[in-house]
C-alpha positions in Angstrom: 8.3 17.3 18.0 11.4 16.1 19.8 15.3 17.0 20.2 16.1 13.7 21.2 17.6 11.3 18.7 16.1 8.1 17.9 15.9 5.7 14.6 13.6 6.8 11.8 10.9 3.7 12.9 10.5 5.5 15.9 10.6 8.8 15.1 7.8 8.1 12.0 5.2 6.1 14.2 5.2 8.8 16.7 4.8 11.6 13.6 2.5 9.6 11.7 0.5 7.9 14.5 0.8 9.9 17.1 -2.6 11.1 19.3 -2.6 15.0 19.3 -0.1 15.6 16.7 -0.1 12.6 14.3 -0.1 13.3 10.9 -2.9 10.6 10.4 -4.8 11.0 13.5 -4.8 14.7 14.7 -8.2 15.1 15.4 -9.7 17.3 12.5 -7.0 16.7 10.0 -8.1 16.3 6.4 -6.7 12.8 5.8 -4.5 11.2 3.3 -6.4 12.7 0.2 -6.0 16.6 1.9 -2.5 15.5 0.9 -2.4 13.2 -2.1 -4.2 11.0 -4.7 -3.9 7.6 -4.6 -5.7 5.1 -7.0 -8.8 5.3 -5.0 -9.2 9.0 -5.0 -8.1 9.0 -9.3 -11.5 7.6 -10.3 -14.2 5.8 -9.2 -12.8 3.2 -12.1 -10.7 1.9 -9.1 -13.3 0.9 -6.8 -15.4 -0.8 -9.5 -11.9 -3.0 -10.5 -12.1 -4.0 -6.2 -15.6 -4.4 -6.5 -15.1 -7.0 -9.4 -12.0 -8.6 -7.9 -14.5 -9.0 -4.9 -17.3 -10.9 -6.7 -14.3 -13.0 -8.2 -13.5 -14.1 -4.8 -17.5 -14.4 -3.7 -17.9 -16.8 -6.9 -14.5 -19.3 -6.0 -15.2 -19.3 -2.5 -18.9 -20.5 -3.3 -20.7 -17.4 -2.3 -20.6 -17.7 1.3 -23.1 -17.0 3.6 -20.9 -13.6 4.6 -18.8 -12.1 2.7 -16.0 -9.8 4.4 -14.1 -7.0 2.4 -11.3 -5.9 4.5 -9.9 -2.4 3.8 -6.4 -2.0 5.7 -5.3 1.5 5.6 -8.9 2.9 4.8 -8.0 6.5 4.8 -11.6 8.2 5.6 -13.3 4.9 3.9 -13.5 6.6 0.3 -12.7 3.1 -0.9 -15.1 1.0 1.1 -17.7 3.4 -0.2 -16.9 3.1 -3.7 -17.2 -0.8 -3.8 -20.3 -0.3 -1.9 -22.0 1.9 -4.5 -21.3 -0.4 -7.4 -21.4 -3.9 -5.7 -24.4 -6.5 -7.2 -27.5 -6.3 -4.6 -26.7 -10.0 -4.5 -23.3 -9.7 -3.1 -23.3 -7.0 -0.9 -26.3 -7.9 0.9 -24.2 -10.8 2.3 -20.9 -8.4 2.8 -19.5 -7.3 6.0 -17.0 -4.5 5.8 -14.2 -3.6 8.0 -12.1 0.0 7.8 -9.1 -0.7 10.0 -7.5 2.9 10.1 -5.9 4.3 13.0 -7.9 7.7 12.4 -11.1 8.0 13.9 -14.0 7.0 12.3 -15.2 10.1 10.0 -18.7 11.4 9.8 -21.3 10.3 8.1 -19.6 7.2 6.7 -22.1 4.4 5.7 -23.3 2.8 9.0 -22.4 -0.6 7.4 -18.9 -0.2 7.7 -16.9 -1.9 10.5 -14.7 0.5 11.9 -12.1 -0.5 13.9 -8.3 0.5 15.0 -7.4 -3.5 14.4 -7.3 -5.9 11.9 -9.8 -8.8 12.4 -8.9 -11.9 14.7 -6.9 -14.6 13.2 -8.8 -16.8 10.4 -12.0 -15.2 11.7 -13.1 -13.4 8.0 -13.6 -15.2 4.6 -13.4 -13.1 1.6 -11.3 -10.1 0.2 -8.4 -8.3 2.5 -7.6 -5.1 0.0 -4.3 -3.4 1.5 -3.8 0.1 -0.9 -0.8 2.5 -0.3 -0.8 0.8 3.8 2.6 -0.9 3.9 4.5 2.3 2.7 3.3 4.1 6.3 4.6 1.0 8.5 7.4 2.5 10.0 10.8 1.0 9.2 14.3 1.7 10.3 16.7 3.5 7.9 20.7 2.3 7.6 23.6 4.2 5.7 26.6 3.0 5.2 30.0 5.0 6.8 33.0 5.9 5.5 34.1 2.1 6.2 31.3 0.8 3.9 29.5 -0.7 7.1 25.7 -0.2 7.3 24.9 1.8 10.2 21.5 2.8 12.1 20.3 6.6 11.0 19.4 8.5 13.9 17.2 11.5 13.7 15.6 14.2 15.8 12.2 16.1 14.6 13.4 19.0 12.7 14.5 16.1 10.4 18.4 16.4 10.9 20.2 13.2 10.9 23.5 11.5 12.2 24.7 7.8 12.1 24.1 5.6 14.8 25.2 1.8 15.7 26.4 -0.3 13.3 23.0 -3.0 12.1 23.2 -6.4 13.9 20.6 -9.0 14.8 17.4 -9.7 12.4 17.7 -6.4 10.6 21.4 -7.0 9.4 20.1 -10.5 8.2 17.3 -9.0 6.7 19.1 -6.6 4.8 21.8 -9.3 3.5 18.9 -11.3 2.2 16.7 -8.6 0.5 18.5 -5.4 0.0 21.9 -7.0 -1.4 23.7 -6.3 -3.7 23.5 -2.8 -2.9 24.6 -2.4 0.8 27.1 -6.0 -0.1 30.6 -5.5 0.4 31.9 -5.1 -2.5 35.1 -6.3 -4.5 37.1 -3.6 -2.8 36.4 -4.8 0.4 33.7 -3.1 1.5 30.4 -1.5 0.0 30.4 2.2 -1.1 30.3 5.2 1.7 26.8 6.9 1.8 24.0 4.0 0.4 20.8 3.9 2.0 17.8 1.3 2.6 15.2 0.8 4.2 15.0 -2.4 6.3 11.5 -3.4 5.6 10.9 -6.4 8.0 8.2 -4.4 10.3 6.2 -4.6 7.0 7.2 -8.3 6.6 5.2 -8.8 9.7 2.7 -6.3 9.5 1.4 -7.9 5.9 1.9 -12.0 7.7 -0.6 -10.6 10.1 -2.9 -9.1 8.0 -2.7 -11.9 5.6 -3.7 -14.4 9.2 -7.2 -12.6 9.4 -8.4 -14.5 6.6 -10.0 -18.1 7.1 -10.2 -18.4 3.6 -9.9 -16.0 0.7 -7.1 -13.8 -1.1 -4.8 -10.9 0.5 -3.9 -8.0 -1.4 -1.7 -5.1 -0.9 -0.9 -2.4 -3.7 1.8 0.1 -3.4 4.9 2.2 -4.3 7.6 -1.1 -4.5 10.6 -2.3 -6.1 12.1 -5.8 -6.0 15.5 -7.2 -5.0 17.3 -6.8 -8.3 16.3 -3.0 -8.3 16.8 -1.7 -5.0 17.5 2.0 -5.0 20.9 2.8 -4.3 19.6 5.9 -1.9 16.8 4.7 -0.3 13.1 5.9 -1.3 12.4 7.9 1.9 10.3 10.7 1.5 7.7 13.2 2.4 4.3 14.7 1.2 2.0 17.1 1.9 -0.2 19.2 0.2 0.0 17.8 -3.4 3.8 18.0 -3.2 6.8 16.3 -2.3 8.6 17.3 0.6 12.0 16.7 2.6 10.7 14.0 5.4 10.4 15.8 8.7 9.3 13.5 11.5 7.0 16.3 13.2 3.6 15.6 12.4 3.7 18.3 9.6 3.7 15.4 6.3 3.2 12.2 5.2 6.5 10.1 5.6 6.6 7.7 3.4 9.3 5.3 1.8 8.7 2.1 -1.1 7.5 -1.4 0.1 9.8 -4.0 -1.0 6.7 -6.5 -2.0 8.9 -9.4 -2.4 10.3 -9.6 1.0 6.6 -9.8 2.3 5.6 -12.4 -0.1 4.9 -15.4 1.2 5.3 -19.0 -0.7 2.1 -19.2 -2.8 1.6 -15.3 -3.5 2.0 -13.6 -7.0 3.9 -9.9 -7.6 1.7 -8.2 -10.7 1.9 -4.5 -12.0 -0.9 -2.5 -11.3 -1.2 -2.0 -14.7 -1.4 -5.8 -15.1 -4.1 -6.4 -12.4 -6.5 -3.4 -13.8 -6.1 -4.6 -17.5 -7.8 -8.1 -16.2 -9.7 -6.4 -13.9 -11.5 -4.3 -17.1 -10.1 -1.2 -16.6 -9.1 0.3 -20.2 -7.7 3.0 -21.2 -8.3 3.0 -24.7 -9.8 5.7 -26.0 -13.4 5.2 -27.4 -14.3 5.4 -31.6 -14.2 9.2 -33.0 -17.4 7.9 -34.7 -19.3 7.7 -30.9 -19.2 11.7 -30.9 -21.8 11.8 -34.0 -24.2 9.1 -32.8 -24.1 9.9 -28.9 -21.9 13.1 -27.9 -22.6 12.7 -24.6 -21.7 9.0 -24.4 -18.5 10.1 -26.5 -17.2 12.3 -23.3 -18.3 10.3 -20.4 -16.3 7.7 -22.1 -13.3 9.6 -22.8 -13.1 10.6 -19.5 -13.3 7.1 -18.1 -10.4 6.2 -20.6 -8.5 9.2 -19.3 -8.7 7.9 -15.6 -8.1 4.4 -16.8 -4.8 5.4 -18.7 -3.6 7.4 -15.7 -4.2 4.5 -13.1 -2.5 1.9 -15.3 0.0 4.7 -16.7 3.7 2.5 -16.6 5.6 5.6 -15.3 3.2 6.0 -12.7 0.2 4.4 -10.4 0.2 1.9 -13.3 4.0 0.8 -11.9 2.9 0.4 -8.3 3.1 -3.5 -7.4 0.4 -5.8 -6.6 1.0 -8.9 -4.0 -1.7 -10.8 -4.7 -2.0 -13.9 -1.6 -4.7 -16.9 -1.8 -5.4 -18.4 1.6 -6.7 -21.8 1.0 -7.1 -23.4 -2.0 -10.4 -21.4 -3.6 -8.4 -18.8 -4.5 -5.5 -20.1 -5.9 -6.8 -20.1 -9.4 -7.5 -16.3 -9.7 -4.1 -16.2 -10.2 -3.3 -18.3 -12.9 -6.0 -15.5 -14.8 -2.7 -13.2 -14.4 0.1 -14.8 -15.4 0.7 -13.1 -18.3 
């Protein structure tokens, strides 16, 4: 923790990421699921859609001689060791996996897994790159708009108070024109509105181009909290977590600061945008509820599949995980065509 002011970049890679103290990677700490649940930690339903997605990409790609399955943001590998425990015998005896976390490796984690600090080299991996709930912790820089309607830079020091700073110039003013507009847009009176927020998301505009490089050949894909150009928040989504609950974001190392990925900005020319919901429907994850009749021919049956449905509704739910975006990105021209299976 720190009294000196700085943006909110700054100030949330050194509370997230940094090496005693870092939310993330404090050695010890329980990890992102000590704090929250995301997809992965809902229901093994989740690693069996990735797991299928994955032998979609195996079969397009002409089952390769290796198969990679890149997990970015891999938490303590809880998703990694879901896919492994459903995958065909066929497929994953050809599959290489990588964790790239920041966090040290945890214990006992299958000695399979690839564990590494870094994404793979450029176009060094064929297969599946499977980003969940990463972008959302690439730092980005915050901007509110003064008295005068001009976007400025929000400062901050670590007990989480705030002050404006420089007015936004350079890349991250053009940025913000481009993708956060009309919000932060001066408007007909001259100027836009005292007191709108944003976050200027271009770290995470790199941060997914370089992930996406990895791949020789093969289809990218990052899931998370987003909204799109026509629905920016007039506030900003900038927040906090920690132990189940949401909390004001103070850049200390004591939560999870966190703030929506605006997926459309990252895209590049020949990706798709999906609803989670969307993507687990053709995945095969329902969550219809099974026949009443199942509970007098096979009770048992009856609950294990009304507990699956359960999951399933809550991980494709609209008003929640079901609402997150999917960027779906084919690199080279074998995956292209799993897309066209979502169009709808």
């Amino acid at each position: 923790m720190t009294n000196e002011w700085c943006g909110w970049r700054e100030a949330t890679e050194r509370a997230l990421y940094g090496p005693e103290n870092g939310f993330y990677t404090r050695p010890g700490g329980p990890g992102p699921a000590g704090h929250f649940r995301t997809s992965v930690h809902v229901s093994p339903l989740y690693a069996g859609a990735v797991a299928g997605l994955l032998c979609r990409v195996d079969a397009a790609l002409g089952h390769p001689d290796e198969l990679a399955l890149v997990d970015v943001g891999a938490g303590r590998g809880e998703l990694l060791t879901g896919v492994l425990a459903v995958l065909p015998a066929e497929v994953s005896a050809r599959l290489r996996p990588y964790a790239v976390e920041r966090a040290a490796r945890p214990q006992g984690l299958d000695p399979r897994i690839d564990w590494r600090g870094e994404l793979p080299a450029p176009a060094s991996v064929t297969g599946l790159l499977f980003a969940n709930e990463w972008l959302d912790n690439v730092p980005v820089e915050v901007v509110e708009t003064d008295g005068d309607g001009v976007p400025r830079r929000v400062l901050v020091r670590g007990d989480g108070t705030e002050r404006l700073g420089e007015p936004v110039t350079g890349a991250d003013a053009e940025w913000l024109d481009r993708w956060w507009a009309p919000p932060l847009a001066p408007a007909a009176t001259g100027g836009a509105a005292p007191g709108l927020r944003a976050e200027i998301g271009r770290p995470r505009d790199e941060a997914w181009a370089q992930a996406v490089r990895t791949l020789r050949a093969g289809l990218a894909v990052a899931a998370d909290y987003a909204h799109q150009r026509g629905d920016r928040p007039l506030f900003g989504t900038l927040t906090g977590f920690r132990d189940g609950r949401e909390v004001p974001p103070v850049p200390d190392g004591s939560c999870d600061i966190t703030a929506h990925v605006a997926l459309d900005a990252c895209a590049g020319p020949s990706a798709e945008l999906l609803t989670q919901r969307a993507a687990l429907h053709a995945l095969g994850v329902d969550g219809r509820r099974p026949p009443l009749a199942m509970a007098a021919t096979d009770p048992s049956g009856y609950v294990r599949a009304l507990s699956a449905a359960g999951a399933a509704a809550e991980l494709t739910d609209p008003a929640g995980l079901g609402g997150f975006g999917w960027l779906l990105e084919p690199v080279g021209g074998a995956c292209a065509g799993l897309l066209k299976e979502w169009d709808a």
